[in-house]
C-alpha positions in Angstrom: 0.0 0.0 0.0 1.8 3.1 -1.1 0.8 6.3 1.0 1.2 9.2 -1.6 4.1 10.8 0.0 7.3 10.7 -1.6 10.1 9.4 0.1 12.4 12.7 -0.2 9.4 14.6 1.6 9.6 11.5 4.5 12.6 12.7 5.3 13.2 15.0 8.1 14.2 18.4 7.2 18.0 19.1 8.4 17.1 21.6 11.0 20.7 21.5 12.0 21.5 23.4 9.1 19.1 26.1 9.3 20.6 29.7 9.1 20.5 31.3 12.5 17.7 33.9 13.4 19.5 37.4 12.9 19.8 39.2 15.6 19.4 43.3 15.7 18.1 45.3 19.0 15.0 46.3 19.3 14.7 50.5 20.0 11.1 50.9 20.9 10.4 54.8 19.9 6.6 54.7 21.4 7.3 57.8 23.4 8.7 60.0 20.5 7.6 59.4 16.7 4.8 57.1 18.3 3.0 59.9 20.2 3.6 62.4 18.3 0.3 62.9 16.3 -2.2 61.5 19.5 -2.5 65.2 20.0 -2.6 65.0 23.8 0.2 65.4 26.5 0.8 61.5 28.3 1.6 62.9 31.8 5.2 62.5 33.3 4.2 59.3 35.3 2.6 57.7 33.0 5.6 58.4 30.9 7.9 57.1 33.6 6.0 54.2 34.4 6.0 52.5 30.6 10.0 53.3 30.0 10.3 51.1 33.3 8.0 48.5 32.4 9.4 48.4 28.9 13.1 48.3 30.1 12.2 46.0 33.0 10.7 43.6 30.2 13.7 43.1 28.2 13.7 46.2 25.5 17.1 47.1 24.9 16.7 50.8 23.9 14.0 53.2 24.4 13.3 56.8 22.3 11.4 58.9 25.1 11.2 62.1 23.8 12.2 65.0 21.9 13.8 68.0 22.2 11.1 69.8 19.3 9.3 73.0 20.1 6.3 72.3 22.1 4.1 74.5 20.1 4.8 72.7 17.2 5.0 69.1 18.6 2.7 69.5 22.2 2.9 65.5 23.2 6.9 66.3 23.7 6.5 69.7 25.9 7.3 67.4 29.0 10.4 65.7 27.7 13.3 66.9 30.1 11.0 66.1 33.5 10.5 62.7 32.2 14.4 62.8 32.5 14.6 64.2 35.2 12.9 61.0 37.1 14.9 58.3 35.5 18.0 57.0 37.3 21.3 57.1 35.3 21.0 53.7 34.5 17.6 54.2 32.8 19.1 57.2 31.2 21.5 55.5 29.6 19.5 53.1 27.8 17.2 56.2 26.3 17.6 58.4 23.6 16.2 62.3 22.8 15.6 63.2 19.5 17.2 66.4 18.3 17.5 68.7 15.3 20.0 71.9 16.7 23.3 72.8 18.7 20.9 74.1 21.2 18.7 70.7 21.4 21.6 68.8 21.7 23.0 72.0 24.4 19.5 71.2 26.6 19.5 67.5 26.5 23.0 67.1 27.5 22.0 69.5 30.5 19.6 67.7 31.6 21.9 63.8 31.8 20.8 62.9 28.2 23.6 60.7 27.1 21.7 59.1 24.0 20.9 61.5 21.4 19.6 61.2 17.9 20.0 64.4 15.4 17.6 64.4 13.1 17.7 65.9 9.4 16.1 65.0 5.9 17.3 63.8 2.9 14.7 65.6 1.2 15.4 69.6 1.6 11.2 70.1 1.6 10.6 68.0 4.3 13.6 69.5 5.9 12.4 72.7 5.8 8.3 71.4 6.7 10.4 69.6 9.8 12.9 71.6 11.2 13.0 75.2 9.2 15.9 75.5 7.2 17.4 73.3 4.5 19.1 70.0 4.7 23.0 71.2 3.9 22.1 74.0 7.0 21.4 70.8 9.4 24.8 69.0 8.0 26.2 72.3 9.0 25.1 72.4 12.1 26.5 69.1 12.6 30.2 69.4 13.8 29.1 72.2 16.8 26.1 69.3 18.1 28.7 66.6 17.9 31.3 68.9 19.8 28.6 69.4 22.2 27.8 66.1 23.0 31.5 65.0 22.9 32.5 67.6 25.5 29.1 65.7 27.5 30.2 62.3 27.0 27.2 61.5 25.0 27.0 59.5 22.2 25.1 61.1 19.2 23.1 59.2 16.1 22.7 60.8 12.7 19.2 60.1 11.8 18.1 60.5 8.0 14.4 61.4 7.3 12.8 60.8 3.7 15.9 58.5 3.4 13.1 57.0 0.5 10.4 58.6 -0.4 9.3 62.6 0.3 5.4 63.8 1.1 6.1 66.7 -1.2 8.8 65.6 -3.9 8.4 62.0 -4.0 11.2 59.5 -4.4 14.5 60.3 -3.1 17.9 59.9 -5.1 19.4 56.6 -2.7 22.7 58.0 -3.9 21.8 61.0 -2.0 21.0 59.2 1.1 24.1 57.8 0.7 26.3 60.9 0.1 25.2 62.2 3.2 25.5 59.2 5.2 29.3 59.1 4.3 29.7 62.9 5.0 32.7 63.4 6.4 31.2 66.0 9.3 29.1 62.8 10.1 32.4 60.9 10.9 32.2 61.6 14.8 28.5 59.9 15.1 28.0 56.8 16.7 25.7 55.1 14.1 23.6 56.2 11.2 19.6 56.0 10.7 17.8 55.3 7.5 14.2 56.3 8.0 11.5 55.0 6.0 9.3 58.0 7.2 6.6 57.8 4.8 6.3 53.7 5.1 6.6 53.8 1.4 9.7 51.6 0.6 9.9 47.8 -0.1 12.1 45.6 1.3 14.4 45.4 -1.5 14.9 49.1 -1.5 15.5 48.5 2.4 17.9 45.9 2.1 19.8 47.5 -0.5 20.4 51.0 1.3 21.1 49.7 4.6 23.8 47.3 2.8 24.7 50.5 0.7 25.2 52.5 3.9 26.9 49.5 6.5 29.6 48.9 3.6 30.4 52.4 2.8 30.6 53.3 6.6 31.4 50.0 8.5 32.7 52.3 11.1 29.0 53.2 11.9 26.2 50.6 13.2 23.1 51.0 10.9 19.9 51.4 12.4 16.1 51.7 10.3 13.5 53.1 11.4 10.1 51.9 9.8 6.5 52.4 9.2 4.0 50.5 7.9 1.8 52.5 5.6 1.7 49.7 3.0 2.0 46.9 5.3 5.4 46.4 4.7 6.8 47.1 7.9 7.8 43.8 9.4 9.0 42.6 6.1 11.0 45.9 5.8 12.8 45.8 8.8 13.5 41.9 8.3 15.1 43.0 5.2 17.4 45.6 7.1 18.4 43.5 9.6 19.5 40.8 6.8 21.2 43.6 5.1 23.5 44.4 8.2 21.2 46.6 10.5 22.3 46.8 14.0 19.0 47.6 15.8 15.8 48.6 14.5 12.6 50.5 15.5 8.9 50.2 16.7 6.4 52.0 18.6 4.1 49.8 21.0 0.6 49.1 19.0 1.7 50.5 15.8 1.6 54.0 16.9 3.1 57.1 15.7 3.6 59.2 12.5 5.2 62.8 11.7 3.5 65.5 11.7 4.9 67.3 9.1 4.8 64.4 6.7 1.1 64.2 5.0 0.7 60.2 4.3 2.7 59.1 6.7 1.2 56.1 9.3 2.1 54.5 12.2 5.5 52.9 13.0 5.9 49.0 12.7 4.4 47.7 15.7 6.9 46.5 18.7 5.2 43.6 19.2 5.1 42.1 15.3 9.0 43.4 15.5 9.5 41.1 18.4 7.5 38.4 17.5 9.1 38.2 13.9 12.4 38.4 15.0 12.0 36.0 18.8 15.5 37.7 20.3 17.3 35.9 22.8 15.7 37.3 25.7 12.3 37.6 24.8 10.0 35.2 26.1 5.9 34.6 26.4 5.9 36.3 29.6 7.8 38.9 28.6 6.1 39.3 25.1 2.8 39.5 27.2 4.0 42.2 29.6 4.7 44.4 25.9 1.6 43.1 24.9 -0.5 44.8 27.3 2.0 47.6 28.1 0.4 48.6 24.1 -2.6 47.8 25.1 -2.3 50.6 28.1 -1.3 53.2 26.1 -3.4 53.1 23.3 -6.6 53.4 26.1 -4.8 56.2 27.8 -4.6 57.6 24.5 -8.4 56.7 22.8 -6.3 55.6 19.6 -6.4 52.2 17.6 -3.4 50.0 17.8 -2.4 48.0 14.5 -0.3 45.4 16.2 -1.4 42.3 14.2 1.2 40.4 16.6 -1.0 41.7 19.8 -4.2 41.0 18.3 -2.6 37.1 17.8 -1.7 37.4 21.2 -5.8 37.6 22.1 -6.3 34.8 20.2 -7.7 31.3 21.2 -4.9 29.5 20.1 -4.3 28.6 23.5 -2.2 25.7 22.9 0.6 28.5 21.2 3.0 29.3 24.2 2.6 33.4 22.8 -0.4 33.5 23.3 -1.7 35.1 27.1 -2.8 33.6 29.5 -5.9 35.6 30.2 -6.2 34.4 33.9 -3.4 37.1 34.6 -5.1 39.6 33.4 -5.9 43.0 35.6 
């Protein structure tokens, strides 16, 4: 009696020679680009509480807030007393974002040792973001970096519209990548490529972030994603593969600029995780993220996108990720 299978697919796959699961750290960035357009101001202990929870959990890196003109960006205006409350050790492990000398000036003032600065490849958005043209923030450049070097901080240079622009549309990669290997950029610790409109695929992903990591290997790579087109996860899979050092989310899929029209949420934190399993993450920790999402976006009335937490509500009880529901609140 035969049984319909072939006898190559009886055989047991080789699991010994699967590839290992690539490993980048996780910055989650729900405090910065993922409040950002909720409109409202998340107060200090709230704030405080979920950078603990999230660094208590396993996250390696946190964004928690920004160094942008409250008037312009009101869900940041409380930025430097969220500092103020963390201990060294959590300061350390969090990063301000910053687009100035003097950003850099107030950060460092206040025991910020983790600083992004933040311009566009694209000199519209530049100019919709910050006020004044993209060679005027690499200008500005060598003073932040002296800044934070006198501080002892390290400094990121991030790059905005590293694909696509609201206003111009796609963006020149060879651009992205004359900037990135700027020689005024020499001094910063690692270098960000920032899908900010959600727009690119992951073959665009994976070749810029292997662009950039070969023609600065002095630099770590980081991406930053979001998922407008759904291609978030798969993007940031495709960086990691490509040589990226850490990558971002925002709990729930939250987040967006404000001065980029078409722009969505951030790749969730949770489908990050769940895609990429790193070594300390496990189903109890997973479920502490889980819910620490599903906090937020109540505080916040908003809508998370996770599809990685809405799995996690699932039935499939028998699935170790999914949570146990008996230690629920």
């Amino acid at each position: 009696m035969t049984t319909g299978i072939s006898p190559s697919m009886q055989q047991a796959p080789d699991l010994e020679q699967a590839p290992d699961r690539p490993q980048a750290a996780l910055r989650d960035v729900t405090l910065r680009d993922g409040l950002q357009l909720t409109g409202g101001l998340l107060p200090v202990d709230e704030k405080v509480a979920l950078v603990r929870t999230l660094l208590d959990a396993g996250v390696p890196q946190l964004e928690i807030g920004s160094m942008a003109r409250p008037d312009l960006v009101p869900p940041m205006a409380n930025t430097l007393e969220v500092v103020a409350e963390l201990t060294p050790e959590e300061r350390d492990r969090s990063w301000v974002w910053v687009a100035t000398p003097g950003g850099v000036e107030r950060a460092v003032a206040a025991g910020i040792t983790r600083l992004q600065y933040c311009l566009s490849v694209s000199d519209a958005h530049n100019r919709a973001n910050v006020g004044r043209s993209t060679e005027d923030s690499m200008a500005a450049l060598p003073r932040a970096l002296d800044i934070a070097q006198e501080a002892g901080a390290q400094l990121q240079l991030c790059f905005a519209t590293a694909f696509t622009c609201p206003f111009d549309g796609p963006v020149d990669p060879q651009r992205t990548l004359a900037l990135a290997t700027d020689p005024r950029g020499e001094r910063c610790s690692e270098i960000v490529i920032a899908d900010t409109l959600g727009q690119a695929d992951p073959q665009q992903v994976g070749a810029l972030v292997g662009a950039v990591d070969r023609a600065v290997p002095q630099h770590g790579v980081v991406f930053h994603g979001h998922d407008t087109w759904g291609l978030g996860v798969a993007n940031t899979l495709a960086a990691v593969q490509a040589g990226a050092v850490a990558v971002d989310g925002a709990l729930a899929g939250l987040g967006g600029c404000p001065f980029a029209p078409g722009a969505s949420g951030n790749t969730a934190s949770e489908d990050i995780l769940f895609a990429l399993k790193p070594d300390w993450l496990t189903p109890e920790r997973f479920a502490t993220i889980v819910r620490a999402g599903e906090r937020i976006i109540e505080l916040l009335g908003e809508t998370g996108t996770s599809r990685a937490a809405l799995g996690a509500r699932s039935k499939a009880t028998a699935f170790p990720w999914v949570l146990d529901r008996s230690t629920d609140a």
